[in-house]
C-alpha positions as CSV (number, residue, x, y, z in Angstrom):
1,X,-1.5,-7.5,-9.0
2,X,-1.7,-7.2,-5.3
3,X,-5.3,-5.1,-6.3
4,X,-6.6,-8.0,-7.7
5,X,-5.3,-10.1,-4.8
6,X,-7.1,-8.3,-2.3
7,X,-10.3,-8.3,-4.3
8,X,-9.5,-11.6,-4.3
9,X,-9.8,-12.3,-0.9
10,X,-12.5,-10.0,0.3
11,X,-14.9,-11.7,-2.7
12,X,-14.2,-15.3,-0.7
13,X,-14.5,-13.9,2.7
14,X,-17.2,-12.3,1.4
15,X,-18.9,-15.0,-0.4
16,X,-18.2,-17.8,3.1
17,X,-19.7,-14.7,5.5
18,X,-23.6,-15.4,2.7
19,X,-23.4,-18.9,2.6
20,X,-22.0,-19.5,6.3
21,X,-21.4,-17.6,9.4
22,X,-19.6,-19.2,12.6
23,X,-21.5,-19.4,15.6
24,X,-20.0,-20.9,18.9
25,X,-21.8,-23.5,20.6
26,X,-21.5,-26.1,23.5
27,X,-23.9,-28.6,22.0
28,X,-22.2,-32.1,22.0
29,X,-19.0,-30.6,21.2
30,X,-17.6,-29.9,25.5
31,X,-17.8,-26.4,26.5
32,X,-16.7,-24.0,23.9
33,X,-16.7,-25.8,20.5
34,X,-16.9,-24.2,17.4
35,X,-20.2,-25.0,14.9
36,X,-20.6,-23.7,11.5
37,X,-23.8,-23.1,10.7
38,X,-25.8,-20.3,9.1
39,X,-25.8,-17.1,11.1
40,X,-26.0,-13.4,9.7
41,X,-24.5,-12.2,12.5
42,X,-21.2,-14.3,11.8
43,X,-20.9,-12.9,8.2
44,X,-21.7,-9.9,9.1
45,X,-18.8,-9.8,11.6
46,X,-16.3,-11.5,8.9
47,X,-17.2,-9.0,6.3
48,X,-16.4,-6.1,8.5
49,X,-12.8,-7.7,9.4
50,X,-12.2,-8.4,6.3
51,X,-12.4,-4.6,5.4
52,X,-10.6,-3.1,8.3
53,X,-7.6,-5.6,7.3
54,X,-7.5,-6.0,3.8
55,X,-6.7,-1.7,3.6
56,X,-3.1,-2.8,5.8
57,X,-1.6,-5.1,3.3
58,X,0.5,-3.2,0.2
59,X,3.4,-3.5,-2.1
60,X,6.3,-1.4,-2.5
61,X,6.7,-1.3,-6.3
62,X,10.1,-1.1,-7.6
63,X,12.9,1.3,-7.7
64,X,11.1,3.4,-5.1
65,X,10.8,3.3,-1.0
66,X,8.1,3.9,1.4
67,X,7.8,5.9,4.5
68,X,5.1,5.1,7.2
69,X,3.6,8.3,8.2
70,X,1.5,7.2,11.6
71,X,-1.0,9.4,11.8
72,X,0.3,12.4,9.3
73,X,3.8,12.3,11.3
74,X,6.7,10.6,10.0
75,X,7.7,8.0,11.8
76,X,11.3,7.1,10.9
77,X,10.7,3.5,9.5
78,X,11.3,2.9,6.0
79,X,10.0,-0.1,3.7
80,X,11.7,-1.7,1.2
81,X,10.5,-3.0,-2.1
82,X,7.9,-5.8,-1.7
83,X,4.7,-6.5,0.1
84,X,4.4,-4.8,3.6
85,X,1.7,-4.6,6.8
86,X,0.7,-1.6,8.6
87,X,-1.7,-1.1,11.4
88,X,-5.5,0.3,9.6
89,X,-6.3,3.7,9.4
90,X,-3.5,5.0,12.1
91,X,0.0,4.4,9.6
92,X,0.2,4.9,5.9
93,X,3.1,4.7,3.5
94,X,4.3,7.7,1.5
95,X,6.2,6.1,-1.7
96,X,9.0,8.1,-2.6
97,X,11.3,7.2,-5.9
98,X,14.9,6.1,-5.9
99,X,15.7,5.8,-9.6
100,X,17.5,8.6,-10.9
101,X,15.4,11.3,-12.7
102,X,17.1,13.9,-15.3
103,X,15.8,17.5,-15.8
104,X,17.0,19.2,-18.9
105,X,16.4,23.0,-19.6
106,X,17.2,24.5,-23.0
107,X,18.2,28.4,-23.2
108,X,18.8,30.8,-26.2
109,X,20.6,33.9,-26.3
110,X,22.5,35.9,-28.8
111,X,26.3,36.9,-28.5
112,X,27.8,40.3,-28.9
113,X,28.1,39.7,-32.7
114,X,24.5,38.9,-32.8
115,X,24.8,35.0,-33.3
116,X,22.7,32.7,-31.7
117,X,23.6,30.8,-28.8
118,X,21.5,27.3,-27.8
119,X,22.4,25.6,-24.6
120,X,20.5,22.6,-23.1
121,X,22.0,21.5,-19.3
122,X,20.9,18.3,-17.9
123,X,20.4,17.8,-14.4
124,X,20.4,13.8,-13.0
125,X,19.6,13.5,-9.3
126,X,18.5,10.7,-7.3
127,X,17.1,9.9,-3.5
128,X,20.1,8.2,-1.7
129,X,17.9,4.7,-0.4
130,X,19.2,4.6,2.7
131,X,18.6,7.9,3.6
132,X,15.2,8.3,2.2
């Protein structure tokens, strides 16, 4: 969902930076108004933000928590579930799952009397959240 929000947006911006760039002028408008009118150089620039930003916005999904890692190192700071903003290319989030996950192993053996013995043990484990 939040995929197709961002493609979204970057389609618009980049569809407004074709048809119209901004340009800043001073005519008739005092000393630093603001003109729209056609400029390359305007989309140009709106394009590029658009990509350096868009990559900072994300969702936490559900039943899990993430970690921002700035720059590979962990930096303490943990976000909840939802939608979350972190600075481009410097801080990243590491998702790590809170919902409890079982592992089950099955073993055979035989007993003294030669009878089979089946055993299956089930392990359930789970991240503590606020401690992630």
């Amino acid at each position: 969902m939040l995929g197709i929000l961002k493609l979204l947006i970057f389609l618009g911006v980049l569809a407004i930076a074709v048809k119209v760039g901004f340009k800043v002028s001073d005519r008739g408008r005092g000393k630093f108004g603001l003109e729209i009118t056609p400029s390359l150089g305007g989309g140009v620039i709106l394009v590029i933000l658009s990509l350096i930003v868009l990559p900072a916005i994300g969702a936490i999904p559900a039943g899990t928590r993430g970690v921002v890692l700035r720059l590979g190192a962990v930096t303490g700071r943990v976000l909840p579930e939802g939608i979350y903003v972190l600075i481009p290319a410097i801080e990243r989030a590491e998702l790590m799952s809170v919902q409890t996950v079982a592992h089950s192993i099955s073993a055979a053996a035989a007993s003294k009397d030669l009878q089979d013995v089946t055993t299956q043990i089930t392990l359930n484990y789970s991240l503590d959240p606020e401690k992630v």
